[in-house]
C-alpha positions as CSV (number, residue, x, y, z in Angstrom):
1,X,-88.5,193.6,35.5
2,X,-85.5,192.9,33.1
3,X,-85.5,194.6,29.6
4,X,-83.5,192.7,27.0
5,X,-82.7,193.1,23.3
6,X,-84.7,189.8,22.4
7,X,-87.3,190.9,24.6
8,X,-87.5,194.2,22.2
9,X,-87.0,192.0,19.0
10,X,-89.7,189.6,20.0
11,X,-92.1,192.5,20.8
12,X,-91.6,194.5,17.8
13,X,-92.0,191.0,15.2
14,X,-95.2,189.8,17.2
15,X,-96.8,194.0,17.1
16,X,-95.5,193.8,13.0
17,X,-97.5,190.1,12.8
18,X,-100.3,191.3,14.6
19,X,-102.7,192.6,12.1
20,X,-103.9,189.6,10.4
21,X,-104.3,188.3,14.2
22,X,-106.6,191.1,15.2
23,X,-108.8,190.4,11.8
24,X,-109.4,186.2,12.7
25,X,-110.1,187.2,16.1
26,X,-112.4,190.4,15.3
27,X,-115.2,188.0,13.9
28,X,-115.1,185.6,17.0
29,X,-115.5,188.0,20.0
30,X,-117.7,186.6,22.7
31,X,-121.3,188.0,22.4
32,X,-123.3,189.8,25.1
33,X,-126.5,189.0,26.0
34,X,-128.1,191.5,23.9
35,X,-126.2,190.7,20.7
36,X,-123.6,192.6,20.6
37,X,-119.5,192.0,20.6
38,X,-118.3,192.2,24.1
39,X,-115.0,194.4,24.6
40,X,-112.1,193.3,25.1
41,X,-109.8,193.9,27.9
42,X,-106.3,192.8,29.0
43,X,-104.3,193.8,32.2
44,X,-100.7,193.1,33.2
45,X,-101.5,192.9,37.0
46,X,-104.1,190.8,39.3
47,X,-105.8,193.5,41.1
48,X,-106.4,195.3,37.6
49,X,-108.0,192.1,36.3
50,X,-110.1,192.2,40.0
51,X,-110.9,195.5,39.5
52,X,-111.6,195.8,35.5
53,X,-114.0,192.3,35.7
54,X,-115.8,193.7,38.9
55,X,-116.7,196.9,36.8
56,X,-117.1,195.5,33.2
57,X,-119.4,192.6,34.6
58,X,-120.7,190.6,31.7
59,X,-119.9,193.7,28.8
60,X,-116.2,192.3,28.5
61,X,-114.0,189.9,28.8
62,X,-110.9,190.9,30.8
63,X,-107.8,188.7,31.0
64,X,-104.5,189.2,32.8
65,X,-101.6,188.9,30.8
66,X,-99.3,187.6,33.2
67,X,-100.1,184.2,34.6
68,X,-101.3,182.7,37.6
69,X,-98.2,181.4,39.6
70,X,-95.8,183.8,37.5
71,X,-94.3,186.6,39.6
72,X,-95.0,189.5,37.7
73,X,-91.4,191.4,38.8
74,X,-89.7,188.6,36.0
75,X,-92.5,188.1,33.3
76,X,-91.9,188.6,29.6
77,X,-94.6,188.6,26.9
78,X,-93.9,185.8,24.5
79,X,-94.7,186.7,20.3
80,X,-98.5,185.0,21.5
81,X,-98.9,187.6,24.1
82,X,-98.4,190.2,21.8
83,X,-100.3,189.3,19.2
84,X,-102.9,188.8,21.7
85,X,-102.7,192.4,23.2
86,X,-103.0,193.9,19.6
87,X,-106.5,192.8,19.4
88,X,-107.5,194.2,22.7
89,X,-109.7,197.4,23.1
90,X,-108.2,198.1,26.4
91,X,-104.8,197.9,27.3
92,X,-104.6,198.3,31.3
93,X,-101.4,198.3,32.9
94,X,-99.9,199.9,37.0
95,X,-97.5,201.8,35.6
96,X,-95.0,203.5,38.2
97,X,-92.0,201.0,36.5
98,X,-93.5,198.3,37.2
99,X,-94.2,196.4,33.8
100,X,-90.3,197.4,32.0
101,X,-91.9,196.0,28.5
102,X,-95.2,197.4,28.4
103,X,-93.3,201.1,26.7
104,X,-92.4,199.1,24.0
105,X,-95.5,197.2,23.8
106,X,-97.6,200.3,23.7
107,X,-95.8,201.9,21.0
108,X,-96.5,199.6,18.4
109,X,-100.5,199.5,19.5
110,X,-102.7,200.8,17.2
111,X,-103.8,203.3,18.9
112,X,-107.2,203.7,16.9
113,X,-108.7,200.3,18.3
114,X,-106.4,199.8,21.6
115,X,-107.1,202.4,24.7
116,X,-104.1,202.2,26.8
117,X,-104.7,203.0,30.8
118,X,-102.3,203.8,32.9
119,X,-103.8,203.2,36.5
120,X,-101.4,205.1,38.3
121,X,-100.8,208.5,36.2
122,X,-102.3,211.4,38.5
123,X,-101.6,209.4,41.6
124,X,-99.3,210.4,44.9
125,X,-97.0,207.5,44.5
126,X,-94.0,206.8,46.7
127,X,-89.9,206.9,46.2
128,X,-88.8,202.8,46.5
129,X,-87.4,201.8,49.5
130,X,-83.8,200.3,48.9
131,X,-84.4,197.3,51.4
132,X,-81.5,196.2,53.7
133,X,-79.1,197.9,50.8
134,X,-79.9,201.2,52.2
135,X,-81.9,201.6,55.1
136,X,-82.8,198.1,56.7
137,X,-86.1,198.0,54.8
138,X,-87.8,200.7,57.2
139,X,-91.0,202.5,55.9
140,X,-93.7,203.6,56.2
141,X,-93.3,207.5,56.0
142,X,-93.6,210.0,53.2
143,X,-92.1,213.3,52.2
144,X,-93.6,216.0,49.6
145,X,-91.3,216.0,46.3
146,X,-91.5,218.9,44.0
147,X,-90.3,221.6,46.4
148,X,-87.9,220.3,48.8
149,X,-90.9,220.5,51.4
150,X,-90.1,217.3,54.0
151,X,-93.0,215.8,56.3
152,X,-93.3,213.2,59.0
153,X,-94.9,210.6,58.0
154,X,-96.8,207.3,59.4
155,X,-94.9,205.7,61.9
156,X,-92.2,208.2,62.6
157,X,-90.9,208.7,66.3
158,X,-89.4,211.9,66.5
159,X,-86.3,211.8,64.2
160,X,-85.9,211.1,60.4
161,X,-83.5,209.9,57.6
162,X,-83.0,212.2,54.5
163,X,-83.0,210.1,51.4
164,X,-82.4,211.0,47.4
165,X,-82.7,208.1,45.4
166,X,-82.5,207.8,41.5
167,X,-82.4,205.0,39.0
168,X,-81.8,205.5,35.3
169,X,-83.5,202.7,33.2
170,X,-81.8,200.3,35.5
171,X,-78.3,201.1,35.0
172,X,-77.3,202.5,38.1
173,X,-79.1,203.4,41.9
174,X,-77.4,206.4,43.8
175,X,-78.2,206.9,47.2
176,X,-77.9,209.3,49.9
177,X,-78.9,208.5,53.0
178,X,-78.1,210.7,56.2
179,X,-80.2,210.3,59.4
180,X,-80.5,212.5,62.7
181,X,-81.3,211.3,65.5
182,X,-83.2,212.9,68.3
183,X,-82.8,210.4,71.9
184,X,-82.8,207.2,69.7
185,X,-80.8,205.0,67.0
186,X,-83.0,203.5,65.2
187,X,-83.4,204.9,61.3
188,X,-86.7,205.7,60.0
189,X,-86.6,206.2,55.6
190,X,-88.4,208.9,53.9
191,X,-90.3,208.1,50.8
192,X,-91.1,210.9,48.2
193,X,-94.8,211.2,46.5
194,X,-94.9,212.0,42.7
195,X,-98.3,213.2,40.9
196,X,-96.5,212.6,37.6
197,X,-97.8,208.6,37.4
198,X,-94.0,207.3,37.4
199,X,-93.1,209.1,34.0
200,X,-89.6,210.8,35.8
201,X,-86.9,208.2,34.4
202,X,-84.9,209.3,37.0
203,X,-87.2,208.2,39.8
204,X,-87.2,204.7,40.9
205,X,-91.2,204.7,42.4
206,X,-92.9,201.6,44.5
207,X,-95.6,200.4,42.1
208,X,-97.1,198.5,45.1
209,X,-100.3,201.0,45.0
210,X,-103.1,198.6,45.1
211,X,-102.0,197.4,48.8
212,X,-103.6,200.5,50.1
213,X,-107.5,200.2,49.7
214,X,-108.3,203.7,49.1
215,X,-105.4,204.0,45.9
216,X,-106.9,201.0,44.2
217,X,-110.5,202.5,44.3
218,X,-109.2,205.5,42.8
219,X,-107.2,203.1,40.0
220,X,-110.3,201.3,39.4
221,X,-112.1,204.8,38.9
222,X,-109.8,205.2,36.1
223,X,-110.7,201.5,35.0
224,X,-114.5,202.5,34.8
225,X,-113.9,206.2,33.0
226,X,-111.7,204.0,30.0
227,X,-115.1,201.8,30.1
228,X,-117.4,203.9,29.9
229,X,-115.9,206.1,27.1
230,X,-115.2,202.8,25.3
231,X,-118.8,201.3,25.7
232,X,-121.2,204.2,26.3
233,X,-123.9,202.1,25.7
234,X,-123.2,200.3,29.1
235,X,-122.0,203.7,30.8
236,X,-124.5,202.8,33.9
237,X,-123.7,199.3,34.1
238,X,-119.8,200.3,34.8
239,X,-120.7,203.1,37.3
240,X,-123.2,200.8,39.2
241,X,-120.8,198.3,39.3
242,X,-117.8,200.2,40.5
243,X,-120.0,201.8,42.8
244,X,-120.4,198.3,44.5
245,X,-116.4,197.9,44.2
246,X,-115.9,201.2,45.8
247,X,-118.1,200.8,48.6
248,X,-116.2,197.2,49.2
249,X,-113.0,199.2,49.2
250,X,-114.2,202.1,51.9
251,X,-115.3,198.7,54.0
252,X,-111.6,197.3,53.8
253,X,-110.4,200.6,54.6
254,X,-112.2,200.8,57.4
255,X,-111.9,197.2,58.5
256,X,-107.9,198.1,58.5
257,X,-108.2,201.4,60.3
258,X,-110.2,199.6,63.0
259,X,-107.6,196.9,63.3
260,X,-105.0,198.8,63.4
261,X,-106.2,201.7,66.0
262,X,-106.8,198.4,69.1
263,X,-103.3,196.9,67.9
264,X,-100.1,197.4,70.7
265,X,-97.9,197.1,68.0
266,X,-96.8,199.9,64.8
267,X,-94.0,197.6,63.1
268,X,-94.2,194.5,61.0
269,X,-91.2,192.5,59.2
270,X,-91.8,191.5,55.3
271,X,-89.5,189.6,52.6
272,X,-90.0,192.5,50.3
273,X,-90.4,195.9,50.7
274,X,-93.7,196.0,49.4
275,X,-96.2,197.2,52.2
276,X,-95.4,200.9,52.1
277,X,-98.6,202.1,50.7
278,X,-100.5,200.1,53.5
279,X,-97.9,201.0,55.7
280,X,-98.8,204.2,54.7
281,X,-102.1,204.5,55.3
282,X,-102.6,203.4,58.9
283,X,-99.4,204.7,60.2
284,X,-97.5,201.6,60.5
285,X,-93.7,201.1,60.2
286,X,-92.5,197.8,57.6
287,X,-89.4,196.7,58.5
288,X,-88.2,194.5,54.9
289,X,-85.8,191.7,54.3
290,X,-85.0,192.8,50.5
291,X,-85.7,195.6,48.4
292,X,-88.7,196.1,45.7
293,X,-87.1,193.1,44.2
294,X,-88.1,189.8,45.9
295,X,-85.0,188.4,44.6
296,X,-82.6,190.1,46.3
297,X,-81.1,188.6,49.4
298,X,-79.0,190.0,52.4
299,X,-76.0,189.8,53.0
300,X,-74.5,187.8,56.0
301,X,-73.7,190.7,58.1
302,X,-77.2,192.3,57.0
303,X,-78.6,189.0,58.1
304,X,-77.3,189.3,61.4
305,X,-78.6,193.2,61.5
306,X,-82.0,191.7,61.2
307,X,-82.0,188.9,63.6
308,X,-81.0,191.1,66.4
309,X,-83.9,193.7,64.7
310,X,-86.3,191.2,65.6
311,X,-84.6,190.4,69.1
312,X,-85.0,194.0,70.2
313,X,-87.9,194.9,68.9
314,X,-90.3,192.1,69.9
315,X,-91.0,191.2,66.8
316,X,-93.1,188.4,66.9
317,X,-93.7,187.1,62.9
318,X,-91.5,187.2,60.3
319,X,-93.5,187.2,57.0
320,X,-93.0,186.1,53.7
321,X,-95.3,185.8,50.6
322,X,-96.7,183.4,48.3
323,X,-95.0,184.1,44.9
324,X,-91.1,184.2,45.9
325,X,-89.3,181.9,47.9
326,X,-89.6,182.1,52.1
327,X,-85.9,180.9,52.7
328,X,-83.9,183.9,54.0
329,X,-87.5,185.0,56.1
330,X,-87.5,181.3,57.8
331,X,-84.0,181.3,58.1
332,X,-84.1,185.2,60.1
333,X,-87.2,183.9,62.3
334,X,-85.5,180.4,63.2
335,X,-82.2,182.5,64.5
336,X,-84.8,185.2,65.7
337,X,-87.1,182.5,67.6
338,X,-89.8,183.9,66.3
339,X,-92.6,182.2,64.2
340,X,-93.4,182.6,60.0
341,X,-96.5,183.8,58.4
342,X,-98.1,184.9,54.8
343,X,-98.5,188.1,54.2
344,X,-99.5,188.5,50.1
345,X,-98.6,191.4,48.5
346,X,-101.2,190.1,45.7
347,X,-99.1,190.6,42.5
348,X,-100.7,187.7,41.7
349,X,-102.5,184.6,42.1
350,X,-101.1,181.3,43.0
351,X,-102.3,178.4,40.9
352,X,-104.2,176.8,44.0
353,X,-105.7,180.4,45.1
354,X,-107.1,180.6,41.7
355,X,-108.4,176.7,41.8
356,X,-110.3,177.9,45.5
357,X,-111.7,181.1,43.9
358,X,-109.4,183.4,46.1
359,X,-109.7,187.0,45.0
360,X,-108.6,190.5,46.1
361,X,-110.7,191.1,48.7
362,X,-110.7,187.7,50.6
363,X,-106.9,188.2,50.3
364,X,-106.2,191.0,51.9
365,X,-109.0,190.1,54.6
366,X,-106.7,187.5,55.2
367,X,-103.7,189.6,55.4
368,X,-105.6,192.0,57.8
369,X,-106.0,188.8,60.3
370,X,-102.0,188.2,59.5
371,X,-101.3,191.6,60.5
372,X,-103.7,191.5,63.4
373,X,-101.5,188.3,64.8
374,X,-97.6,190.4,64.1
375,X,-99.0,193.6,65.8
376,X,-100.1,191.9,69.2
């Protein structure tokens, strides 16, 4: 998620470049089967292309702007990608900080032909966890923001840990953290929701939404109503569709409630802290390696603070993911005893998931079987 002046540059030549690109490709849009020009629709995350080609069907053609095998925290748009997006009739991005160029992408859309979405505006989202940098990676619980109203959340045990976090665009992180303990030590981290879709600069949110079942139905809900007012002629063909999508989602839901309520265990160790919305939702505790950032790494002494985390708390996987590198998580479960899994947090597709015709759902089946293995 780095901005940079050439990044800006590139972005502002390609949008200034972009109108003769839009006119050659206005004439060669892909046709439907009854004639007409099929929209066209580009997203900046995998389970927004899952979601906007399960509910567009055959009316569109919906690309994701970020690569297979790319992890999506480091992408950049190259002048192509640009030129690319300002032909699109839908824009569709997470929001919540996620995608650091897609402000200055969007403002040089023409805003008369290119419908921007952003999936997460409207929705409860959570305060990012600082990882081992501030409170050992511990989630899984949320607090009100707003008002100064706190509540438990999933996962807590009695006591609780006060956090105020801020980020402005990246320059600087200042934490508070204070916990109280109540007949234990260990340090639970409170998470604060926001309705304002990740528009407070000052707020440094978890964009990891679409982890939890139930947020990414109500994201592709947003997918269908930018659809449908785009191409009313196939208004019923989008709400049938992401009826079907919906219903898929309540099953997931369920299939992870059910799993969850016959599992001994609440807590689960991750490379990166991104599990909090699933966390979340069926009141388990994620115990992360690093931060929001994948890249970041512990240090020594934070190293050993996890490997006797593991030791005490019968933790019995250690789980990494697909896009970022597994070192420091086989390095904690080797000192830890303990084996290595996958657990994806599906920012994207890997090359060879994309070659076996992996998709959202059969991913996160396979991280609810994952899951079902650590919480034994």
């Amino acid at each position: 998620m780095k901005k940079t002046m050439l990044a800006t540059l590139t972005i502002v030549t390609a949008l200034a470049m972009a109108g003769c690109g839009t006119a050659n490709t206005a004439n060669t849009s892909p046709q439907t089967d009854e004639g007409t020009s099929k929209i066209k629709v580009y997203t900046t995350l995998y389970p927004l292309e899952y979601a906007a080609k399960r509910i567009a069907g055959e009316y569109a053609d919906v690309a994701n702007i970020v690569p297979a095998g790319v992890e999506p925290h480091d992408f950049e748009p190259t002048a192509k990608d640009m030129v690319a997006l300002s032909s699109a009739d839908l824009f569709i991005y997470n929001g919540s900080g996620f995608e650091a160029w897609v402000d200055n992408a969007v403002k040089g859309m023409d805003k008369n032909k290119t419908t921007v979405v952003n999936t997460t505006e409207g929705l409860s989202l959570l305060e990012a966890a600082g990882g081992h940098d501030h409170d050992h990676g511990h989630e899984g619980e949320a607090a009100e923001a707003g008002h100064d109203d706190h509540k438990e959340g999933s996962g807590a045990q009695g006591h609780e840990e006060h956090k105020e976090g801020s980020e402005a665009q990246g320059h600087e992180e200042h934490k508070q953290d204070a916990a109280a303990a109540t007949g234990s030590t260990e340090e639970h981290a409170h998470e604060h929701e926001h309705d304002h879709g990740g528009t407070d600069p000052h707020v440094w949110l978890d964009p990891h939404v679409w982890l939890d079942p139930t947020m990414l139905k109500a994201q592709a809900e947003k997918i269908k109503s930018a659809l449908v007012e785009k191409d009313k002629a196939h208004a019923e063909a989008y709400e049938k569709n992401y009826q079907q999508l919906a219903a898929d989602l309540d099953q997931l839901d369920k299939d992870f409630a059910d799993m969850v309520s016959k599992s001994s265990k609440k807590e689960f160790m991750v490379a990166h802290s991104a599990f909090a919305y699933l966390a979340k939702r069926y009141g388990l505790e994620q115990v992360a390696i690093s931060g929001i950032d994948p890249a970041d790494e512990p240090s020594p002494s934070e190293m050993k603070e996890l490997v006797e985390h593991v030791k005490e708390h019968n933790i019995s996987y250690v789980l990494f993911e697909t896009l970022a590198s597994p070192k420091v998580a086989e390095v904690i479960a080797k000192e830890a005893g303990v084996q290595t899994g996958t657990l994806n947090p599906l920012e994207g597709l890997t090359e060879e998931e994309a070659k076996a015709g992996k998709d959202y759902l059969s991913i996160m089946k396979d991280n609810l079987e994952m899951l079902r293995a650590a919480l034994k």
